[in-house]
C-alpha positions in Angstrom: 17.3 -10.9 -18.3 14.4 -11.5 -16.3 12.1 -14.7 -16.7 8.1 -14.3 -16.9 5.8 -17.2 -15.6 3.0 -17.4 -18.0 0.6 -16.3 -15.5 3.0 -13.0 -14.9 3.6 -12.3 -18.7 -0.4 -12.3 -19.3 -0.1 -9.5 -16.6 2.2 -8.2 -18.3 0.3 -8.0 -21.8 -3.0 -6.4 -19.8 -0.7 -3.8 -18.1 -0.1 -2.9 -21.6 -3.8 -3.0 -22.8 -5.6 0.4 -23.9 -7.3 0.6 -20.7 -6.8 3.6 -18.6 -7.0 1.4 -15.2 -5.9 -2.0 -14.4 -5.4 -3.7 -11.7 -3.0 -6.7 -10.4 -4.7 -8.8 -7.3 -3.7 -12.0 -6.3 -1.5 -13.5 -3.4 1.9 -12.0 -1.5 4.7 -11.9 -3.4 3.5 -13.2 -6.5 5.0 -10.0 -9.0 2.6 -7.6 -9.3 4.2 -4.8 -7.6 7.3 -5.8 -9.7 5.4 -5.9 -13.0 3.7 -2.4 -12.7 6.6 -0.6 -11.5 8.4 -1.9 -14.3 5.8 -0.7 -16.9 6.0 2.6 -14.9 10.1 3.3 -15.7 9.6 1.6 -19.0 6.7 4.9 -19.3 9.3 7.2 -18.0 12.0 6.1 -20.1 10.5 6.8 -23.4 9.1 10.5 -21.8 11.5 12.8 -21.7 10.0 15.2 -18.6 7.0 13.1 -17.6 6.0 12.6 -14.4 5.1 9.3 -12.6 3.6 9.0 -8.9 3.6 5.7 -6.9 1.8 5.7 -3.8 0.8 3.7 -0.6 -1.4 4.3 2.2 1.7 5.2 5.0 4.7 7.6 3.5 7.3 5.1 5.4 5.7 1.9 3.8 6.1 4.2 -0.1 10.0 4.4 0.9 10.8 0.9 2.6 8.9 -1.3 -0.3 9.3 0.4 -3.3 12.1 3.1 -2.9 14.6 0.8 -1.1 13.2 -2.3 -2.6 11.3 -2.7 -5.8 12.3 -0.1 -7.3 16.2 -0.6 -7.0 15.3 -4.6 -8.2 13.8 -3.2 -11.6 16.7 -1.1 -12.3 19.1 -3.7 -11.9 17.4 -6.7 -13.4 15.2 -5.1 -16.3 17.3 -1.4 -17.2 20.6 -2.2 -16.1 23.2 0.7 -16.9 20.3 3.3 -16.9 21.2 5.5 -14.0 18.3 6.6 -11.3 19.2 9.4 -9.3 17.1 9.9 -6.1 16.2 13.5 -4.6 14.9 12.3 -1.1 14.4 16.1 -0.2 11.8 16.5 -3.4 10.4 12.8 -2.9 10.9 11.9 -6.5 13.2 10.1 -8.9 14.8 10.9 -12.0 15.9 9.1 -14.8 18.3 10.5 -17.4 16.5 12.0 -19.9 14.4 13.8 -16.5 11.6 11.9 -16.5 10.4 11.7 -12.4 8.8 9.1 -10.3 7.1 10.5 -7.4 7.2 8.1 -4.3 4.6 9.1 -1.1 2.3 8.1 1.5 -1.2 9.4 1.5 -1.0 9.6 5.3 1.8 12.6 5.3 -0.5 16.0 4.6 2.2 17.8 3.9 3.7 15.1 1.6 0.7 14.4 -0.5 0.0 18.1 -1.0 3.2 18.9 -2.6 2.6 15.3 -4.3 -0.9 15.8 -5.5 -0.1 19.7 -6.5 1.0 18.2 -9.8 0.0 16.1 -12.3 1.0 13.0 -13.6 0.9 10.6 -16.6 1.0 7.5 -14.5 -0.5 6.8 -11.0 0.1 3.8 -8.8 -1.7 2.5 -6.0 0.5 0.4 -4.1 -1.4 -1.8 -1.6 -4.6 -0.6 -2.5 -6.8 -2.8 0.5 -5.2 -0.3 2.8 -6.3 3.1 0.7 -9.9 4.3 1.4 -11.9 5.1 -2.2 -11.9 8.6 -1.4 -8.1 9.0 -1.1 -8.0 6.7 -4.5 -10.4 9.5 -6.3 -8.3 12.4 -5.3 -5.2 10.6 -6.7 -7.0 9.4 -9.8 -8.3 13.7 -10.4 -4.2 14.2 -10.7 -3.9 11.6 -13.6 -3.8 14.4 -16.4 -0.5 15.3 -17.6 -0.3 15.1 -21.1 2.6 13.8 -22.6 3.3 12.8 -26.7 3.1 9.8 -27.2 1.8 8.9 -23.7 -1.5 7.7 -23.1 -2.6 8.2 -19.0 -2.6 4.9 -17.2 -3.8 4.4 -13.4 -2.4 1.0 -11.8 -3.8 -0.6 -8.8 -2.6 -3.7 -6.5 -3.9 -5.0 -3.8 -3.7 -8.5 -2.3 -7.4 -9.1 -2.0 -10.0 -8.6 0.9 -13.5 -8.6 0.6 -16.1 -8.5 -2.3 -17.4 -5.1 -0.6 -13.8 -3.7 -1.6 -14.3 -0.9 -3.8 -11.4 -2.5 -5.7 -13.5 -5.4 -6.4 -16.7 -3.2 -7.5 -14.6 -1.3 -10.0 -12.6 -4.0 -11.6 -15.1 -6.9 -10.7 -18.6 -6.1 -10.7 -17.6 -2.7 -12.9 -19.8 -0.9 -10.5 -18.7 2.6 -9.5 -18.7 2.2 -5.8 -20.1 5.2 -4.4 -23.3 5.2 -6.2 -23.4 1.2 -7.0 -24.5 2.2 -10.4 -22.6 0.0 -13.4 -19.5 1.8 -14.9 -20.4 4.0 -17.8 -17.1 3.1 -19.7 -16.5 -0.7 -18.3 -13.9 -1.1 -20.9 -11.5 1.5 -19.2 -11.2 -1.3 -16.4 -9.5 -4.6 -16.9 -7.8 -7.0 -14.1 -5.4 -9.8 -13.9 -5.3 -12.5 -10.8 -1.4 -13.3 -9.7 -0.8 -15.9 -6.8 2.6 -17.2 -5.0 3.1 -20.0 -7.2 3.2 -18.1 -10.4 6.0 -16.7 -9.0 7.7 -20.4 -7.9 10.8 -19.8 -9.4 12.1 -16.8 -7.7 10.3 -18.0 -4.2 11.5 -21.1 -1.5 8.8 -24.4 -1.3 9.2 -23.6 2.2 7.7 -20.7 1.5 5.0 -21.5 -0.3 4.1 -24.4 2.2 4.0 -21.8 5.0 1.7 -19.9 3.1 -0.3 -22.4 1.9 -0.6 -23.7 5.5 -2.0 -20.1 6.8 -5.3 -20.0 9.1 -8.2 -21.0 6.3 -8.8 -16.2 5.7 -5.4 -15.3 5.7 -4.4 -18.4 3.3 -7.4 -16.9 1.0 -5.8 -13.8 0.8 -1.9 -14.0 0.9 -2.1 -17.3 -1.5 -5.1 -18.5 -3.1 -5.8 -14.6 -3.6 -9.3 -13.9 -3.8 -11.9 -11.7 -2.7 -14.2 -13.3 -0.1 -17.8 -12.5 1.3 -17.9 -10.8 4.8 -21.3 -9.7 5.7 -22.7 -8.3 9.0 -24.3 -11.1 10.9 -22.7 -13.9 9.0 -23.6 -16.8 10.9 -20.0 -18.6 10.0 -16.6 -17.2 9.8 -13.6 -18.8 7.8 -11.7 -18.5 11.7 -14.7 -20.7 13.2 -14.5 -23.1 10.5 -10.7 -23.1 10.3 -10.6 -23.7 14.4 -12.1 -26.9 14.2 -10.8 -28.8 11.0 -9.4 -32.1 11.0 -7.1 -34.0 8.6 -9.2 -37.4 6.4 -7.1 -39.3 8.4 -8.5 -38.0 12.1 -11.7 -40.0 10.6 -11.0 -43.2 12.3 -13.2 -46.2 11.0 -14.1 -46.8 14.3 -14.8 -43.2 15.1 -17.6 -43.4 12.3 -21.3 -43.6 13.2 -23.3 -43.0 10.9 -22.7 -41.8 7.2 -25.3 -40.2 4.9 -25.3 -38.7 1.0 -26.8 -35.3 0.9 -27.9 -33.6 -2.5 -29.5 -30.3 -2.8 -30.6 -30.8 -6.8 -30.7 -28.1 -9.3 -32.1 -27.3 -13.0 -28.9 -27.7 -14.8 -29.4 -30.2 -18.0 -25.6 -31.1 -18.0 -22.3 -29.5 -17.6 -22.7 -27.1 -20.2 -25.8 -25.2 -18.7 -23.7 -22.7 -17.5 -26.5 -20.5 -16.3 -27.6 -23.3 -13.6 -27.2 -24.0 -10.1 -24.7 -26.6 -9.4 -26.0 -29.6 -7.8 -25.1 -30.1 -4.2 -23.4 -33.1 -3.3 -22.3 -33.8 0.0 -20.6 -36.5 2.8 -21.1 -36.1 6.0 -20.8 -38.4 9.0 -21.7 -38.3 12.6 -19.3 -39.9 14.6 -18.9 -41.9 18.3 -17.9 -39.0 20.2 -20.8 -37.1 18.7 -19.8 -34.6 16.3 -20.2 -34.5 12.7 -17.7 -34.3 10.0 -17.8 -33.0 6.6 -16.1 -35.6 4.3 -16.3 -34.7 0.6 -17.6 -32.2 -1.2 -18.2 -33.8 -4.9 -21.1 -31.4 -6.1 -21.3 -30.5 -9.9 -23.3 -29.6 -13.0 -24.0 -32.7 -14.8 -27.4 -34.1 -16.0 -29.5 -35.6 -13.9 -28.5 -39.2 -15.2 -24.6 -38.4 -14.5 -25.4 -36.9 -10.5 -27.8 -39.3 -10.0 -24.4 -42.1 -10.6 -22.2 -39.9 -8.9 -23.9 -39.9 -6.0 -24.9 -43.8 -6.0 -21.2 -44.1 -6.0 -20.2 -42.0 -3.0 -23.2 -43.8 -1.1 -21.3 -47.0 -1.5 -17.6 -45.7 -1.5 -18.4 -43.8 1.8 -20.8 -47.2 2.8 -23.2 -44.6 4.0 -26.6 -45.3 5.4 -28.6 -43.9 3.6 -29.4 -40.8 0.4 -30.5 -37.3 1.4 -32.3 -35.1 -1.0 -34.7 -32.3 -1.0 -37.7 -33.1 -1.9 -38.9 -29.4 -3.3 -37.6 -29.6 -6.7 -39.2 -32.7 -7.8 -39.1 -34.9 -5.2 -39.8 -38.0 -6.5 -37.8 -37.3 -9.5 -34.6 -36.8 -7.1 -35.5 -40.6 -6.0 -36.3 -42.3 -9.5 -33.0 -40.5 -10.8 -30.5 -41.9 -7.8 -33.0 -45.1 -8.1 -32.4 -45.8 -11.5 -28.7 -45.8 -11.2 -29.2 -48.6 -8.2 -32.5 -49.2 -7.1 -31.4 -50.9 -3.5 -30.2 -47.3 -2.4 -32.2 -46.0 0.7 -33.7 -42.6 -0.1 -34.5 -40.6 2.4 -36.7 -37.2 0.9 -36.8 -34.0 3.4 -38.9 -31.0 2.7 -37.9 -27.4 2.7 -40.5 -25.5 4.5 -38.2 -22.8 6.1 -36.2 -20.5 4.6 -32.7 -20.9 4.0 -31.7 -19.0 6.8 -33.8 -20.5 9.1 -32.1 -24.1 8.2 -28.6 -23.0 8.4 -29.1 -21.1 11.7 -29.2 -24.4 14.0 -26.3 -25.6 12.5 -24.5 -22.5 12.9 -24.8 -23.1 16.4 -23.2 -26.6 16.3 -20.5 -25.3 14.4 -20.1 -22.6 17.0 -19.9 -25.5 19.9 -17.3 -26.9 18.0 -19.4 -30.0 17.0 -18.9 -29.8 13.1 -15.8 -30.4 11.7 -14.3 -30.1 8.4 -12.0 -33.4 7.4 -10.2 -31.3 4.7 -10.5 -27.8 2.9 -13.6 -27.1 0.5 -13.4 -23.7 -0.3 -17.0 -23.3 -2.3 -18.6 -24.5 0.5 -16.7 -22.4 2.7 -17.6 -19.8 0.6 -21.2 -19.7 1.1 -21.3 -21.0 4.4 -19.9 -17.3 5.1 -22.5 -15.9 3.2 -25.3 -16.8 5.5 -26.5 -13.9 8.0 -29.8 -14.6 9.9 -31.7 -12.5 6.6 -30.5 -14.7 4.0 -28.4 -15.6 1.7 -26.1 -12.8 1.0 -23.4 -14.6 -1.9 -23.6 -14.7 -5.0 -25.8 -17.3 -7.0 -27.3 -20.0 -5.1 -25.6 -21.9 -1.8 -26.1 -25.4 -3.3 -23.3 -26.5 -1.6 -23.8 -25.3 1.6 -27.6 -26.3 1.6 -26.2 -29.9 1.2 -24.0 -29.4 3.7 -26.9 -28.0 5.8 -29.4 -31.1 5.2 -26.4 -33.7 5.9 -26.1 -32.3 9.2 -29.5 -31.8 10.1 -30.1 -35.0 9.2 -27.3 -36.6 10.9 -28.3 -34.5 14.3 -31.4 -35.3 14.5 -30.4 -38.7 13.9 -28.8 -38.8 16.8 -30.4 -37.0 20.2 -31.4 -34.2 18.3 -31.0 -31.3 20.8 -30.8 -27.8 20.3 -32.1 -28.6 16.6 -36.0 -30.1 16.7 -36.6 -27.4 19.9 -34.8 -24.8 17.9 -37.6 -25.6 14.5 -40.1 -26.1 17.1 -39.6 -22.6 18.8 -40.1 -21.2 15.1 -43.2 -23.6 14.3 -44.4 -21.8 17.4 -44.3 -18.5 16.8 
């Protein structure tokens, strides 16, 4: 009898929802194939003559992963003693009471002719980051056999790519992504995230480490599974940030020269304002040899009495020199608020008279010279540091983390002999 991790028997419950498409995301090797195809023969078992079709992007891909892998694994661990008898020639399966599952590769013409020339009562997309949206339509047109009993069910699963994915606009933003326009029946789409370790118990810690050790875009993908923002011109790239991180303890005490706070304040009334920006709270140090280092990332939504504590408390944790905050959204607020919670804290107050993009350009750069490093992971930041093209801000919500981020190293630069970053605002004071 097979064993469901919570995480995979939630999957399992939505696969079952009265949806007509779902869709399984997540991390490599985490069950989702496993679950669908297993909802699939469970389908075809109580259907007498129904027909099933599961299909990936190459024909040879279709017949090494799920004929001669997944498939076979289901049989034996979920339906053992149920007989599956394969006609290669026809490119199906049958079961005993002649229910078929199709198995193809939308790259073989003549395959996916003879394939799509019928119609089916379940559709799979295996590997669905590989299929374009146009193949996936035709496929989905051929979901219309009706069968008693039966209700029509599309399955998709993908490990994850970017937010752009139309994947991602169906099931995520509920968008229909040719036209952009929201889905007219949203409810017909539901989605479950699976990753590696809810699937611990039937994969190796060494494993797990490997992938959790990936470069910082692959390990988004293949473990943390998630969809993440890749936009023409981005001024960062999870490869350039991943190229130059450092491990806490490559922070020498020695090494450090200077150490500042950074906020980038917000609206939010506490926690609970769920509709707010967070407030950015970042440490950031520059060091002897010259470069700066990202330390912490502690930004929240608290009230202004609660961030105002917290980041009193890095300042003296950290023994940093000094409080940066942006002076735009109440400036002197920002400094009575840290103030209050220690009045002996140095505040220093910067104004925002660029653009966003105009800030975070210069320090693109110094990231790009491999002068900004990264003592740890901090994905949110990361996040919206890749969101930044030279027109904007391109995530979504606001980048209060990486405007921190961006202040702190400003101010740390400039600080120190302040090249390539004063002549770079004075070239656009100048024009």
């Amino acid at each position: 009898m097979v064993r469901f991790s919570a995480a995979q028997e939630l999957a399992r419950r939505l696969l079952e929802g009265p949806q007509r498409y779902s869709c399984l995301a997540g991390g490599t090797r985490s069950g989702k194939t496993f679950l669908i195809v297993q909802s699939i023969v469970s389908r075809a078992l109580s259907a007498p003559h129904s027909r099933h079709a599961i299909l990936r992007f190459h024909a040879n891909a279709a017949r090494a992963s799920i004929a001669l892998d997944t498939l076979p694994n289901v049989m034996r661990l979920c339906f053992p003693g149920t007989k599956l008898k394969e006609r290669r020639q026809d490119g199906f399966f049958e079961l005993p009471n002649k229910a078929r599952i199709w198995i193809g590769g939308l790259d073989d013409k003549e395959r996916v002719e003879k394939i799509l020339g019928l119609e089916y009562v379940s559709i799979f997309l295996n590997e669905a980051s590989q299929i374009p949206y146009a193949s996936a339509l035709v496929a989905f047109t051929r979901l219309a056999q009706s069968v008693h009993g039966l209700t029509q069910r599309a399955y998709v699963d993908l490990n994850p790519t970017t937010k752009a994915h139309w994947s991602n606009l169906l099931f995520g933003d509920k968008r229909d992504p040719v036209s952009m326009q929201l889905l007219a029946d949203p409810e017909n789409y539901a989605r479950a995230f699976l990753n590696p370790p809810d699937n611990a118990a039937n994969l190796s810690r060494q494993f797990l480490t490997s992938l959790a050790n990936l470069p910082e875009r692959q390990r988004k993908r293949f473990f943390e599974g998630v969809y993440v923002d890749e936009l023409d011109g981005a001024l960062w790239s999870y490869e350039l940030i991943e190229s130059t991180r450092c491990v806490p303890d490559d922070i020498l005490e020695e090494k450090r020269a200077s150490v500042v706070v950074a906020l980038d304040p917000s609206g939010a009334s506490g926690r609970d304002d769920l509709g707010a920006d967070e407030i950015g709270l970042i440490v950031a140090a520059r060091g002897s040899d010259g470069d700066c280092y990202i330390l912490a990332d502690l930004s929240c939504r608290e009230a202004p009495a609660v961030w105002g504590r917290r980041a009193v408390v890095a300042f003296h944790n950290y023994r940093a020199d000094c409080i940066v905050a942006e002076s735009n959204f109440g400036g002197e607020m920002v400094r009575a608020t840290i103030q209050a919670a220690d009045p002996c804290v140095p505040v220093r107050l910067v104004t925002a008279s660029r653009g966003k993009a105009v800030r975070a350009e210069p320090i693109s750069v110094r990231y790009a010279q491999r002068q900004v490093h990264h003592a740890g992971r901090f994905g949110k930041l990361e996040d919206q540091l890749c969101a930044f093209t030279s027109a904007g801000y391109g995530g979504s919500g606001s980048p209060d983390h990486a405007d921190a981020a961006i202040w702190a190293l400003t101010y740390l630069f400039e600080a120190g002999d302040g090249s390539g970053i004063i002549e770079f605002y004075r070239r656009e004071a100048s024009r």
